[in-house]
VOGU-3710 file (C-alpha; in Angstrom, 3 decimals, decimal comma):
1> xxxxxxxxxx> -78,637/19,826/45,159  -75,544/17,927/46,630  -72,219/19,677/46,741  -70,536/18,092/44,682  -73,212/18,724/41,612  -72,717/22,514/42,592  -69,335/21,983/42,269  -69,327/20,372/38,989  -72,153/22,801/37,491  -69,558/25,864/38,213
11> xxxxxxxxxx> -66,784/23,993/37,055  -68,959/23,600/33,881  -69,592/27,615/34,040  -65,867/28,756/34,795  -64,785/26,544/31,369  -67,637/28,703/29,422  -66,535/32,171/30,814  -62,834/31,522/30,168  -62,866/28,935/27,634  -59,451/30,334/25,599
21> xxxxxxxxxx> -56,983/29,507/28,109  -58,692/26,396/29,641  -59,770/25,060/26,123  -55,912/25,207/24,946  -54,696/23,053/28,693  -57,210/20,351/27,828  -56,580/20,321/24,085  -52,578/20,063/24,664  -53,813/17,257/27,476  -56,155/15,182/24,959
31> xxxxxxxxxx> -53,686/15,170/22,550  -50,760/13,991/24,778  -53,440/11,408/26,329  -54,512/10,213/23,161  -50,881/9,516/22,081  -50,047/8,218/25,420  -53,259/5,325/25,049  -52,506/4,305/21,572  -49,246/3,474/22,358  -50,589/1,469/25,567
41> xxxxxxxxxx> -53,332/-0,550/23,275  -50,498/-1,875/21,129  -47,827/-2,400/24,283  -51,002/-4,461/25,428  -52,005/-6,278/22,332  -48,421/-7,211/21,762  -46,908/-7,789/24,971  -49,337/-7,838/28,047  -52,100/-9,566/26,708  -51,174/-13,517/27,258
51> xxxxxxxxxx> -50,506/-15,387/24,238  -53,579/-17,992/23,270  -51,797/-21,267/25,124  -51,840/-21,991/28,580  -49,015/-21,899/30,965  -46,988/-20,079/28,128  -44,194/-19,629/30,585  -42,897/-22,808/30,396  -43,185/-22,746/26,461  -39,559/-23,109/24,800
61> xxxxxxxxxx> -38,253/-22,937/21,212  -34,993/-24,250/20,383  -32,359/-24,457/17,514  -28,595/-24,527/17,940  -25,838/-22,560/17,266  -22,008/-22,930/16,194  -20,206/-20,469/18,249  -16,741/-21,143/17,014  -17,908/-21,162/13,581  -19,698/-18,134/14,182
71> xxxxxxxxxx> -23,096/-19,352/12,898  -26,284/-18,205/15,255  -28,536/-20,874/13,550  -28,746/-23,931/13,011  -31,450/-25,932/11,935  -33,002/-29,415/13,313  -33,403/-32,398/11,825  -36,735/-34,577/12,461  -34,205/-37,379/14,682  -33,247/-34,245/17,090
81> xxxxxxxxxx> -37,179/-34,748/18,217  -36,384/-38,482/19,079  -32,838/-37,287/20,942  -34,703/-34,425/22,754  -37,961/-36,530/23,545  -36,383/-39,544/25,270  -33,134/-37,423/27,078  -34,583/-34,216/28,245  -36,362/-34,804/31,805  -36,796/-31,108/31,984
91> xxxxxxxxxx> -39,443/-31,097/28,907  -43,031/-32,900/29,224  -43,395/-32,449/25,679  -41,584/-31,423/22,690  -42,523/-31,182/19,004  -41,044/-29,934/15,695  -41,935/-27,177/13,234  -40,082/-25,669/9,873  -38,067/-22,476/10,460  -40,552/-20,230/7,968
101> xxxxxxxxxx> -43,306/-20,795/6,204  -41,536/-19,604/3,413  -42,123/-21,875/0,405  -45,109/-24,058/2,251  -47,823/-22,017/0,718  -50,986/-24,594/-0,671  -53,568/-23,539/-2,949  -57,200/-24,381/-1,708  -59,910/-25,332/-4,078  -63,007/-25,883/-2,840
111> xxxxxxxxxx> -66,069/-25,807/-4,198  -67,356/-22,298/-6,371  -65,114/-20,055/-5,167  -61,632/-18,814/-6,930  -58,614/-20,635/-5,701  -56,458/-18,947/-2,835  -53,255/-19,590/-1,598  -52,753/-19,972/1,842  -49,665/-20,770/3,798  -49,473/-24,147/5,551
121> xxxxxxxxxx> -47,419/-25,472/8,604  -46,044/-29,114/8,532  -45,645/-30,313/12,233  -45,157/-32,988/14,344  -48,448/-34,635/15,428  -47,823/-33,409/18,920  -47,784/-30,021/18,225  -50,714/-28,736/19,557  -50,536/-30,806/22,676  -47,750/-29,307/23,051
131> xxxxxxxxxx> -48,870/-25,885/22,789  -51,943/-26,310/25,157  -54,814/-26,069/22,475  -56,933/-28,154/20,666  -59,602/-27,782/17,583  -62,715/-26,625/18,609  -64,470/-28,522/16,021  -63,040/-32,377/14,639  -59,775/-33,843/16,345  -56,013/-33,248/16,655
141> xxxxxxxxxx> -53,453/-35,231/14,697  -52,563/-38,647/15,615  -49,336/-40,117/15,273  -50,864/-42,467/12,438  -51,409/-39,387/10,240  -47,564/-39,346/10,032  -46,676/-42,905/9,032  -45,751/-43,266/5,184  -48,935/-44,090/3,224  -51,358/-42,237/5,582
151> xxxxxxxxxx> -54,474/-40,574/3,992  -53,641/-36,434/3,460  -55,517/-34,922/6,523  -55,596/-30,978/7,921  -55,975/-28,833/10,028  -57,510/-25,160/9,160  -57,095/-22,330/11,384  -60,551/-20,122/12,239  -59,736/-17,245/9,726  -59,192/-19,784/6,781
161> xxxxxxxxxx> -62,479/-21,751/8,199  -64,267/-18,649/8,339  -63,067/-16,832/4,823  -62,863/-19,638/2,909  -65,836/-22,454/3,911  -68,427/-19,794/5,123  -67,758/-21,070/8,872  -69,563/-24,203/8,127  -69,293/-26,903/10,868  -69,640/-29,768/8,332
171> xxxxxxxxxx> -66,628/-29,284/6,770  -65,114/-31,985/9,684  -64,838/-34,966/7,189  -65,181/-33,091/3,715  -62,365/-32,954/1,327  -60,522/-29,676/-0,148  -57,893/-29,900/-2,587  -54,083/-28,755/-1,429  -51,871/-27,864/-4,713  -53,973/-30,321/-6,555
181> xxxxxxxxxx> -54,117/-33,187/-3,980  -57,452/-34,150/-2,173  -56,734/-33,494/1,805  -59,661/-34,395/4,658  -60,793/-31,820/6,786  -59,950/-33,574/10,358  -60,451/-30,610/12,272  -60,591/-26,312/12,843  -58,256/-24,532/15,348  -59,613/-22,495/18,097
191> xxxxxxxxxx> -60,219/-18,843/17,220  -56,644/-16,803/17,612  -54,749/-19,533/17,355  -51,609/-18,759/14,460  -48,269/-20,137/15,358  -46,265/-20,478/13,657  -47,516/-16,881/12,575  -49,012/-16,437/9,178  -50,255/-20,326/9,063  -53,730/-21,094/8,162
201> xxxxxxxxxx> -53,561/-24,508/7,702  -51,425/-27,039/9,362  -50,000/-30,607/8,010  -48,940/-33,446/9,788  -45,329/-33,703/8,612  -45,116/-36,743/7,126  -42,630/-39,538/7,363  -39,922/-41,105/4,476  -36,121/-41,503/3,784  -35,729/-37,935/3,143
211> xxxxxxxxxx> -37,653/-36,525/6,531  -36,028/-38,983/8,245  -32,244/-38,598/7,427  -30,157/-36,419/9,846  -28,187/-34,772/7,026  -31,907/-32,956/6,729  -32,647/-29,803/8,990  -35,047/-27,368/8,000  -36,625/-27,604/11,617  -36,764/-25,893/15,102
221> xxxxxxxxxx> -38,586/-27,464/17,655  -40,949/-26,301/20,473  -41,371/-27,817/24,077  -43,449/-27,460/26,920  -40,959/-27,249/30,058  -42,106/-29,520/33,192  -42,513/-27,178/36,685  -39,445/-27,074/39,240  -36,642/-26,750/36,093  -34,890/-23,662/35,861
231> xxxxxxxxxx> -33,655/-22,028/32,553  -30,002/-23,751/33,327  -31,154/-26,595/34,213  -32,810/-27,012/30,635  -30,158/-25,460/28,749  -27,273/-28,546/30,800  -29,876/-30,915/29,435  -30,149/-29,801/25,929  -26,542/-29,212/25,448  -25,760/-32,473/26,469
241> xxxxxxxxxx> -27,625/-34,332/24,079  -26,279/-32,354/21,418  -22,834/-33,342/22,522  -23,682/-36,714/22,815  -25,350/-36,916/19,152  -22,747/-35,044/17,771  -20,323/-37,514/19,053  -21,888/-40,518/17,487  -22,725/-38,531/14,122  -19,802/-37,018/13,553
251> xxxxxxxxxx> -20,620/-36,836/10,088  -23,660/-34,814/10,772  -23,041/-32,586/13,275  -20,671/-30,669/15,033  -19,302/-30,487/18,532  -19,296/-26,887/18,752  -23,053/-26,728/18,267  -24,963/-25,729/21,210  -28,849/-25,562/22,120  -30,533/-22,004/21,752
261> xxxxxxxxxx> -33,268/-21,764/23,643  -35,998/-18,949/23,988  -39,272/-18,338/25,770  -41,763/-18,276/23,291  -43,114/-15,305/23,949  -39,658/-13,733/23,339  -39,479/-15,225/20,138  -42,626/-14,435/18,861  -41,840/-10,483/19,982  -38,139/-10,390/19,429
271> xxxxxxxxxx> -36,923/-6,178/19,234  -40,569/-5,454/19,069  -40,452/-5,245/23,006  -37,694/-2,604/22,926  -39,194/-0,699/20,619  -42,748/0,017/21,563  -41,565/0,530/25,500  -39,556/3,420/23,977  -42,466/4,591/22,329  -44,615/4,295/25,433
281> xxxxxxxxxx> -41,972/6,135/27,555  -41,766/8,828/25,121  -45,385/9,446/25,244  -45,637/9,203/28,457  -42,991/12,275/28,650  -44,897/14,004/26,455  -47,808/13,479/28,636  -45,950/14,863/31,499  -44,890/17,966/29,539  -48,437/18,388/28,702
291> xxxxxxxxxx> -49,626/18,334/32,371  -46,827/20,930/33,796  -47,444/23,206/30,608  -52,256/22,562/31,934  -50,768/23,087/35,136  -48,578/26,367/34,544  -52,063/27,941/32,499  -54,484/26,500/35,132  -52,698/28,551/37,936  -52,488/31,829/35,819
301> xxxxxxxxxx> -56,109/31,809/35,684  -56,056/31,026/39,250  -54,316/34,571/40,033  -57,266/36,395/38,188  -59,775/35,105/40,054  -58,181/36,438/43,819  -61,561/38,491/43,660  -63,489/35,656/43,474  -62,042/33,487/45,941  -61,904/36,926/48,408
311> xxxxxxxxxx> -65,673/37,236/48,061  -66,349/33,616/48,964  -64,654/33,944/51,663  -66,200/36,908/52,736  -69,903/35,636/52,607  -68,391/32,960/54,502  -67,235/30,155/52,055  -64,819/28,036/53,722  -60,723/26,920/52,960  -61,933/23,234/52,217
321> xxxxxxxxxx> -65,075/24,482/49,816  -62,614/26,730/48,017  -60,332/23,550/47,423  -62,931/21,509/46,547  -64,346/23,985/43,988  -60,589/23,945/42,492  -60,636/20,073/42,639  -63,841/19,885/40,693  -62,444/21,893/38,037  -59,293/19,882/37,678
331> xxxxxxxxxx> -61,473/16,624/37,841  -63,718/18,192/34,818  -60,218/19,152/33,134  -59,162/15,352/33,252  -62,283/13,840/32,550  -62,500/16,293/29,146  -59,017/15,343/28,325  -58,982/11,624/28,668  -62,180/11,441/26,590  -61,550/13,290/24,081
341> xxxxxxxxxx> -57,994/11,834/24,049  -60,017/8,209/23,766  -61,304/9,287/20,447  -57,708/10,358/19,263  -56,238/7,351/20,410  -59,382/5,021/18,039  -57,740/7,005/14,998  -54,153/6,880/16,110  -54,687/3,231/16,959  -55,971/2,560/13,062
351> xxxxxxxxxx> -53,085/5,365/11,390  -49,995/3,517/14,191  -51,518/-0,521/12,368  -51,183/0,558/8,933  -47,714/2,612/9,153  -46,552/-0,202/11,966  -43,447/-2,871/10,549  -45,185/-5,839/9,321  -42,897/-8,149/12,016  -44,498/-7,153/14,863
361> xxxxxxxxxx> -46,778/-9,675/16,053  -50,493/-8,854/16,778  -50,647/-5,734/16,382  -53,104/-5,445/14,531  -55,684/-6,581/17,605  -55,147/-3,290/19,180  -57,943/-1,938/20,219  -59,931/0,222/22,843  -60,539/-2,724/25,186  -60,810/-3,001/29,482
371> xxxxxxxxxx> -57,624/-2,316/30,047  -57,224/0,181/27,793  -59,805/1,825/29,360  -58,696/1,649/32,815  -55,188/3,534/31,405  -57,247/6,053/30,561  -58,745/6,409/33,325  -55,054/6,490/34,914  -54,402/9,038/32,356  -57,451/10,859/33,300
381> xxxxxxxxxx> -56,763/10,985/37,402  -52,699/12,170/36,606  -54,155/14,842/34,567  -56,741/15,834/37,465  -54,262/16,073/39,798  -51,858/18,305/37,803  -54,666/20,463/36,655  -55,923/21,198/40,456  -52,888/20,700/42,267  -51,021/23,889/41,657
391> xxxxxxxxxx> -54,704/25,883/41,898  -55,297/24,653/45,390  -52,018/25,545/46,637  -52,587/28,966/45,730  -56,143/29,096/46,316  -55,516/27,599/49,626  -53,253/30,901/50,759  -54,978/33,358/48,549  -58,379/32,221/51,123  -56,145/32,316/54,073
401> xxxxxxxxxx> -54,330/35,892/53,553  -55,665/38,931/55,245  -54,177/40,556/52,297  -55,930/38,549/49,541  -54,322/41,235/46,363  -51,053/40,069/47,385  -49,157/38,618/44,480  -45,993/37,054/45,983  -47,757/33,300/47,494  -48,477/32,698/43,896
411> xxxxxxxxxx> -45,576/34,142/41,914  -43,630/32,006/44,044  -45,204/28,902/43,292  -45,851/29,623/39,327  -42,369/30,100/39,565  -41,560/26,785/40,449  -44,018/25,215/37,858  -42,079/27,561/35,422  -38,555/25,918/35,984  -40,335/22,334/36,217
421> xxxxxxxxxx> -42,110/22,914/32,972  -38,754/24,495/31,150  -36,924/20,920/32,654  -39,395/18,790/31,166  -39,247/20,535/27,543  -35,824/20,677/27,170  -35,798/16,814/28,466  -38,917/16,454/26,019  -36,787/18,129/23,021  -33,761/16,680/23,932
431> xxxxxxxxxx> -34,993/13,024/23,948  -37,329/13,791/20,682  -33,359/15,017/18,568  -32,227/11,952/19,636  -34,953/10,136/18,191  -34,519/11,954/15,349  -30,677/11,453/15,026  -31,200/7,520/15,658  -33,649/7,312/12,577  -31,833/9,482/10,319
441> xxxxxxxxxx> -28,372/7,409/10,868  -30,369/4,471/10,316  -32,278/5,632/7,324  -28,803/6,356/6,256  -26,487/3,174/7,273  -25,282/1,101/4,533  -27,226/-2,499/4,572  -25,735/-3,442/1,698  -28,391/-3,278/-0,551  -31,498/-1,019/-1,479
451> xxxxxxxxxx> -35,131/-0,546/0,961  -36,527/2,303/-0,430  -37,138/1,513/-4,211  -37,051/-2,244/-4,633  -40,559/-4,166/-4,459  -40,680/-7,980/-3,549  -43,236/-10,262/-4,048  -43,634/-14,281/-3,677  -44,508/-16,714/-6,326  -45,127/-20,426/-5,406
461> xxxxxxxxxx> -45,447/-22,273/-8,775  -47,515/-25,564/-8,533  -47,677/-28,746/-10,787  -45,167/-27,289/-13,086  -41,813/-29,561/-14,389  -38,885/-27,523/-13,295  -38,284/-26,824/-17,252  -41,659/-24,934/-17,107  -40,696/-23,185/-13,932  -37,574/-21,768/-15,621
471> xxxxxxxxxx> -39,205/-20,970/-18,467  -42,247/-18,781/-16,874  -39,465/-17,059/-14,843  -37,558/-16,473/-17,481  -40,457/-14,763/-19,326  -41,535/-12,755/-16,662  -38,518/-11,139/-15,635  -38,305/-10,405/-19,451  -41,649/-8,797/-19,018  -40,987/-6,880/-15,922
481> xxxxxxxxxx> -37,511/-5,262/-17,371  -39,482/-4,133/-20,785  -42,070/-1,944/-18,482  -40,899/1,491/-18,334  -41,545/1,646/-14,750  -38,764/-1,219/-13,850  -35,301/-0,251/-13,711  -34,089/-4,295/-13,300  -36,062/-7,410/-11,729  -34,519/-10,694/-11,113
491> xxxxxxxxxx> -35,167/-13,884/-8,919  -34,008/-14,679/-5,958  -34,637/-17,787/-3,336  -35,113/-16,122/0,354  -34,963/-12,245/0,402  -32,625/-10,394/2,269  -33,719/-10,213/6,158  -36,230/-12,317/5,277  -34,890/-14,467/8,269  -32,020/-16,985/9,165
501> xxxxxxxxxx> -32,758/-19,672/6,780  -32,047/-20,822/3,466  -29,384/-23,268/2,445  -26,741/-24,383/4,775  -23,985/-26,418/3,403  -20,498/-26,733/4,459  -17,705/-25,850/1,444  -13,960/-26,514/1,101  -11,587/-24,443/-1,118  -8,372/-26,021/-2,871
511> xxxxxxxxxx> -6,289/-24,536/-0,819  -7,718/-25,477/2,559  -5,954/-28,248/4,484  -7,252/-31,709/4,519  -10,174/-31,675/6,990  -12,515/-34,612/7,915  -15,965/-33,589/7,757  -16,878/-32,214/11,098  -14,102/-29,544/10,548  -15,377/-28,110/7,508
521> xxxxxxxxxx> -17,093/-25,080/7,651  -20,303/-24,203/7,428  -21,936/-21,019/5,110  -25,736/-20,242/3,877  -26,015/-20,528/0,270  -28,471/-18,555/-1,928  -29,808/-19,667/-5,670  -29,937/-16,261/-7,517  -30,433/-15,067/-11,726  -28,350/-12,562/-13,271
531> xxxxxxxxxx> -29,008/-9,038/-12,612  -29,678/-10,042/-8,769  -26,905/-7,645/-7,572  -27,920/-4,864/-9,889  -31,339/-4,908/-8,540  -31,198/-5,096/-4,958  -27,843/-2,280/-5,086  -25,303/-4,377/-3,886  -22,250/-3,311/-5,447  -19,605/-5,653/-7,241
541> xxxxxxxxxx> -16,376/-5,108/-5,903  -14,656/-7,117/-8,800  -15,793/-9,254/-11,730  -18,754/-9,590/-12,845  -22,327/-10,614/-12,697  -23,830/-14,127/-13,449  -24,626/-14,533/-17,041  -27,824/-17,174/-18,721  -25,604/-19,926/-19,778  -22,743/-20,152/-17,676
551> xxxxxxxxxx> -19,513/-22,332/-19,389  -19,098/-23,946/-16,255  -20,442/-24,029/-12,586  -18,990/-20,752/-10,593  -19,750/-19,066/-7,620  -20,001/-15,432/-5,699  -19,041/-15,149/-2,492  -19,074/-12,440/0,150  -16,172/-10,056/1,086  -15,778/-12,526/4,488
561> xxxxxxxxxx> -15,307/-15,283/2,663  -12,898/-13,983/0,308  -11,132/-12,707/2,924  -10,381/-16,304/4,572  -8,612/-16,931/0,893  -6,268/-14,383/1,427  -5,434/-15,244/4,706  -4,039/-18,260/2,994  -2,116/-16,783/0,595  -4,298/-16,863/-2,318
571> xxxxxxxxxx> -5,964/-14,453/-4,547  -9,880/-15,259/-4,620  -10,446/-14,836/-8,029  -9,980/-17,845/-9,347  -10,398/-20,277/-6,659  -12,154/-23,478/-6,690  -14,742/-24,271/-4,072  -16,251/-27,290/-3,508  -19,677/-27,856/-1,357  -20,894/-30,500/0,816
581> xxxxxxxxxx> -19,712/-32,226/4,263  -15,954/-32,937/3,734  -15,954/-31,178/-0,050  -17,604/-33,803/-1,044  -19,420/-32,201/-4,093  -18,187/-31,015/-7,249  -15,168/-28,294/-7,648  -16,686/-24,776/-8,136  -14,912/-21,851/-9,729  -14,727/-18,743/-7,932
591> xxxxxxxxxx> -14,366/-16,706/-10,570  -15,959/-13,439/-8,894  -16,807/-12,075/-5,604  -19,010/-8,975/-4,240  -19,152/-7,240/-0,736  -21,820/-7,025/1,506  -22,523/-6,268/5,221  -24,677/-9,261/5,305  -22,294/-12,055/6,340  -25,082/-14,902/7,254
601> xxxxxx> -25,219/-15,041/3,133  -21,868/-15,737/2,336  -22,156/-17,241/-1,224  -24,627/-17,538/-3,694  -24,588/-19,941/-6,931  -26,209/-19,311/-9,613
//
C-alpha cells in the first residue's frame, strides 16, 4: 500500500473520529464554494463564453446621438446604410436592423398545430454575412429578396425550427403563413444563433417609398470592422459622414448628431457586466471568510492531537510524513467541499435563472460545463491549502519541540488566524450592509411610476381595421377594470424602460422663435388612453387626465418640457404645440402637464 493511500485512508479515519468540528469547516466551505461556482457559471455563460460569430471583436453597432439637444438616441434611416457602406473604409461590412422587436411579432400557421406568435427581425440582406454565420440548412438572403415585388421568404432560427416544424429538414422550400400571408421557408439559422435577441424568425426588410425615405428611422445598424482600424479611427470616419449627410439634408438631420458606436458584445451585456462581477467578488469574499473561519477550526483540532503527532515521532515517524499526513487531510477537506459545493451550485444555478432580471443575456445557458469544472477545481485546491496550511505549521514545530505539551508555537499562530479571520468578517459584513443599503435605496428611489404592483403584457392585433382595434381595446380595458382584482388598466404604446425607442418627432410651441427646421427640437412621443397615469402611479402635478372624446387635439408633457415654457415667460397650461420638422403639423393644446423623472418621454398625445 503506497503512501499516499495510507495517507488518505487516515485522513478518511480522523474525519470519522472527529466528525463535529471537521463536518461544520467543510459544510461552511461547500456552501461558500457552491455560491462561489454558481456565480462563475453565469459570469461564464454571459460574459466569457464567446458570442456565436466569429471574430466578434471587430463587431460594431451604431446609432447617433444629439449631444446639444441632449438626446442619447437616435435612430437610422435605411439611406444611412448606403452613406456608411460606400464612405467608411474602416468597415468590410455593414448592415441594418430595427431598434426592438417590439411590435414585429408574426403569427405562424402551419399545418395541425395551434397558431403561435413569434417575434420576427426585418434586416438587411447582408446581415448575416455580416455577423459571420450562415443557415445550416437552405441559403442566406439575397439582395433580390429585398427589391419591391419579391416573393415573401424567411429565415427561422433553430428553436422556432425545432418547436414549431418538428426539426424537419424539408421545410427548405415549404410555405408557412406570417400574420396571414404565405412566406417560403429559404433557410434555418445555426443552433444559438438569436440576435437581435428574442428573434425567431428573420425578414428581409423590404424595399418602397416609405423604407426608403430619410425622414424614416426606426434602425441601428451593425458592421463588421476591417483589421488595423482602431476605435478612433472608426468613430473620425463615422462622424464624418454624418456631418457630411447632415449638411446636404438639412431637413433631415442635424449637425449636432454624432455616431455611437459599441462593441457588440457590450451591447448585448450592457450593466449586466457590472453587476454579476460584483456578485462574483462578493462570493468570492465569502469564500475567503469561509476558508480562514476551516482554517481557524482545522488548527484547534490540530492542538488536541500533540499526543498523536508526539507518538509518531517517537516510533520514528518523520517531520515530512507528519506534514504530509496534515496535507492529505486538507486535500480530503477540499475535495469534500468542492463536491459537495458542485451539487449546491446545480440548484443555485436553476433558483439564480428563475429569480435573475429578464435583460440579462444568456443566462439561462448556465450550466455545470468544463470550465466550470476546472473553477471548482480552483475552488477545491484554495480550500486545500487553507485547510492544511495552518495544521502543518503547527504540526511542523509541535514534531520538532523537545517539549511537544508546549502550547505557545500554536497559540501564537491561531492567534494570527484569529485577527485574519475577525478582518475578513467585519470586511465580509461590512461589504454585505452596503449591499443591503444599495438595494433598499433603490427599492425605495422614486422612478416615477409603480414596479411592484402593475402587470404588463403585449398584444399584437392582426388583420383587424384600426376601428376594430379600438374597439377590442376599448372592451377589454372595460373588462379588466370590472374584475375585482384590477385597481385600473389602460393602454399604452412602449412601456416604461422598455428601451430608447418609440416616436421621435421634433415640436415647436407658439412662443418659440422662428426656427428653420434643423433647429427645432427633438422629443419622444408616446400614444397613451385615459387612466394611463393613474395606473402606472405617476402623479399629475396639475390638470387633468385624458378623457374618451377629447373636444380638440391636446397634449401632456413632462415637467422638463414645461419647464422650457417658463423659461420664456409663459405659463404651460395653455400653450399650443405643434409637431413635426419646422412645426410643420397641426397646433396642439397644452392644456395639462404631469412630472416624471423619466425625461427621454417628454410628451405623450393621446
Amino acid at each position: 500500500m503506497s503512501l499516499l493511500h495510507r495517507n488518505l485512508i487516515f485522513a478518511v479515519r480522523t474525519f470519522r473520529r472527529h466528525g463535529g468540528a471537521y463536518a461544520f469547516g467543510v459544510c461552511a466551505l461547500a456552501l461558500a464554494a457552491g455560491l462561489s461556482i454558481a456565480i462563475f457559471s453565469l459570469v461564464e455563460a454571459v460574459l466569457l463564453r464567446p458570442l456565436p460569430f466569429p471574430h466578434q471583436d471587430s463587431l460594431r453597432v451604431i446609432w447617433k446621438a444629439d449631444r446639444k439637444a441632449g438626446v442619447p438616441f437616435v435612430e437610422l434611416g435605411y439611406p444611412e446604410l448606403h452613406d456608411l457602406q460606400q464612405n467608411v473604409e474602416a468597415f468590410a461590412s455593414v448592415a441594418v436592423m430595427p431598434t426592438t422587436l417590439y411590435g414585429y411579432g408574426q403569427v405562424i400557421q402551419s399545418g395541425a398545430k395551434d397558431p403561435v406568435q413569434v417575434e420576427s427581425a426585418p434586416v438587411s440582406h447582408d446581415f448575416f454575412r455580416t455577423l459571420g454565420v450562415f443557415p445550416a440548412l437552405g441559403r442566406d438572403f439575397a439582395d433580390t429578396d429585398e427589391q419591391i415585388g419579391a416573393a415573401p421568404v424567411v429565415i427561422l432560427s433553430d428553436t422556432v425550427w425545432r418547436e414549431q416544424f418538428d426539426s424537419g429538414r424539408s421545410i427548405v422550400g415549404q410555405q408557412v403563413r406570417l400574420n396571414g400571408i404565405a412566406h417560403t421557408v429559404i433557410g434555418v439559422m445555426a443552433a444559438g444563433v438569436g440576435f437581435p435577441r428574442g428573434a425567431g424568425l428573420w425578414l428581409p426588410l423590404g424595399m418602397g417609398p416609405f423604407v426608403e425615405r430619410r425622414g424614416t428611422t426606426y434602425m441601428q445598424a451593425i458592421a463588421r470592422v476591417r483589421p488595423g482600424y482602431s476605435d478612433a479611427q472608426v468613430q473620425a470616419q463615422v462622424n464624418s459622414v454624418f456631418t457630411r449627410i447632415a449638411r446636404e439634408h438639412p431637413e433631415f438631420y442635424t449637425a449636432q448628431q454624432e455616431g455611437v458606436i459599441t462593441r457588440l458584445a457590450d451591447y448585448l451585456n450592457g450593466s449586466a457586466r457590472v453587476q454579476l462581477f460584483v456578485a462574483l467578488g462578493a462570493s468570492l469574499l465569502l469564500l475567503l471568510a469561509g476558508c480562514v473561519t476551516a482554517s481557524n477550526l482545522f488548527l484547534s483540532r490540530t492542538f488536541g492531537r500533540r499526543t498523536e503527532i508526539a507518538t509518531r515521532v517517537a516510533i520514528g515517524a518523520s517531520t515530512g510524513q507528519i506534514l504530509a499526513q496534515f496535507l492529505a487531510e486538507g486535500a480530503f477537506a477540499g475535495v469534500l467541499a468542492a463536491a459537495s459545493g458542485l451539487a449546491i451550485a446545480w440548484g443555485l444555478i436553476q433558483v439564480l435563472i428563475h429569480f435573475a432580471p429578464p435583460d440579462i443575456p444568456r443566462i439561462d445557458a448556465a450550466s455545470i460545463d468544463r470550465l466550470v469544472l476546472i473553477f471548482a477545481g480552483a475552488d477545491a485546491c484554495i480550500v486545500a491549502l487553507a485547510c492544511a496550511a495552518a495544521p502543518c505549521l503547527t504540526a511542523a514545530r509541535f514534531s520538532r519541540s523537545s517539549r511537544l505539551t508546549a502550547k505557545r508555537p500554536g497559540l501564537r499562530l491561531q492567534s494570527t488566524f484569529t485577527v485574519v479571520q475577525t478582518a475578513a468578517t467585519v470586511v465580509l459584513l461590512a461589504a454585505c450592509l452596503l449591499i443591503v443599503v444599495s438595494v433598499r435605496a433603490m427599492l425605495r428611489a422614486d422612478i416615477g411610476f409603480h414596479n411592484r404592483d402593475t402587470i404588463t403584457m403585449n398584444l399584437a392585433l392582426r388583420d383587424l381595421a384600426p376601428s376594430q382595434k379600438s374597439v377590442f381595446y376599448t372592451l377589454l380595458l372595460d373588462r379588466l377594470r370590472e374584475s375585482p382584482l384590477v385597481a385600473s388598466a389602460a393602454a399604452v404604446l412602449v412601456r416604461p424602460l422598455e428601451g430608447t425607442i418609440g416616436w421621435d418627432t421634433h415640436y415647436q410651441t407658439e412662443f418659440d422663435p422662428a426656427q428653420t427646421p434643423k433647429e427645432t427640437p427633438a422629443s419622444n412621443l408616446e400614444a397613451i388612453t385615459p387612466g394611463y397615469f393613474q395606473t402606472v402611479g405617476t402623479p399629475l402635478i396639475a390638470g387633468r387626465d385624458f378623457i374618451k372624446e377629447e373636444a380638440e387635439p391636446v397634449a401632456i408633457v413632462s415637467r422638463s418640457l414645461a419647464d422650457r415654457i417658463r423659461k420664456l415667460g409663459h405659463d404651460p397650461v395653455g400653450t399650443r404645440i405643434r409637431l413635426g420638422r419646422g412645426g410643420a403639423g397641426p397646433w396642439l393644446r397644452r392644456n395639462w402637464w404631469i412630472a416624471t423623472p423619466r425625461d427621454s418621454a417628454s410628451a405623450w398625445l393621446f
